[in-house]
C-alpha positions as CSV (number, residue, x, y, z in Angstrom):
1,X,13.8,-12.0,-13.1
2,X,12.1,-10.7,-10.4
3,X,11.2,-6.4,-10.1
4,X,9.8,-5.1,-6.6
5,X,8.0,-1.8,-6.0
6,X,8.1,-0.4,-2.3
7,X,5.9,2.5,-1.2
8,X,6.2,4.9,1.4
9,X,3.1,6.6,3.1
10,X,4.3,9.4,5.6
11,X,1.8,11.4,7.5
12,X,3.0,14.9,7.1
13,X,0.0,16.3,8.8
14,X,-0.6,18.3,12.4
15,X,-2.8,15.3,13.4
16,X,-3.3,11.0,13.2
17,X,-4.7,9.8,9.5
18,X,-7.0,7.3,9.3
19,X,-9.5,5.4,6.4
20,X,-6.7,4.8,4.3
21,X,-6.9,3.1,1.0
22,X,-4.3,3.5,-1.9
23,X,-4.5,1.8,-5.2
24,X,-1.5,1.2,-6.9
25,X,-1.5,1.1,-10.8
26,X,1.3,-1.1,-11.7
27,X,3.1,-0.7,-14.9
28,X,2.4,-2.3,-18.1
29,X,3.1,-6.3,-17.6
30,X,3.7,-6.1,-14.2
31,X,1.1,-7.9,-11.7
32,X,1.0,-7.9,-7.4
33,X,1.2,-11.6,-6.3
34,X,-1.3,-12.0,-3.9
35,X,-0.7,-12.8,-0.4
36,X,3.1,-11.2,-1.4
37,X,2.5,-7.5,0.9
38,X,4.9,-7.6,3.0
39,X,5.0,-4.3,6.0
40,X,3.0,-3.8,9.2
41,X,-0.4,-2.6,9.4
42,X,-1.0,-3.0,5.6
43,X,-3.4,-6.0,4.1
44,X,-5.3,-6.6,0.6
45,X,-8.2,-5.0,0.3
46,X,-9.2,-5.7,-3.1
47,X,-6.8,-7.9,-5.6
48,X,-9.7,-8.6,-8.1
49,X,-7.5,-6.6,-10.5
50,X,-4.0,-7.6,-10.0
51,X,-2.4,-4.8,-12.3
52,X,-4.5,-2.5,-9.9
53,X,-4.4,-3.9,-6.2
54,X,-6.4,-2.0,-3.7
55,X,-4.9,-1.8,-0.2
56,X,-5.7,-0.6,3.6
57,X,-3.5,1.1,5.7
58,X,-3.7,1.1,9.5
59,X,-4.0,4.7,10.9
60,X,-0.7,6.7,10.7
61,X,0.3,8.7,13.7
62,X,1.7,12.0,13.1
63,X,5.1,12.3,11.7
64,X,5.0,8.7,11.4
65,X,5.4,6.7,8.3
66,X,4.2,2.7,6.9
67,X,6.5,1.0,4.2
């Protein structure tokens, strides 16, 4: 059996975000694969902690969004 999680960054702000980094705490038993980030302008930043990946998001425009 295989479970996905997909996240959804939208930049609600009056102007372009950038320096992004999101750590995403995955629930109890669940690990990221690595190399398995799939979206555009998204990559591993640090994976040392697979229940805990660290990513990097490309700057988001305003009113735009990254999934």
């Amino acid at each position: 059996m295989s479970s996905f999680i997909e996240i959804d960054l939208r930049n609600t702000t009056t102007s372009t975000v950038s320096g992004i980094e999101t750590r995403v705490v995955l629930p109890t038993g669940m690990t990221y694969v690595a190399g398995s980030l799939a979206g555009v302008g998204i990559t591993e930043k640090n994976i040392t902690n697979l229940a805990q990946p660290i990513f990097e998001v490309a700057d988001i425009s305003i009113a735009q969004s990254k999934a």
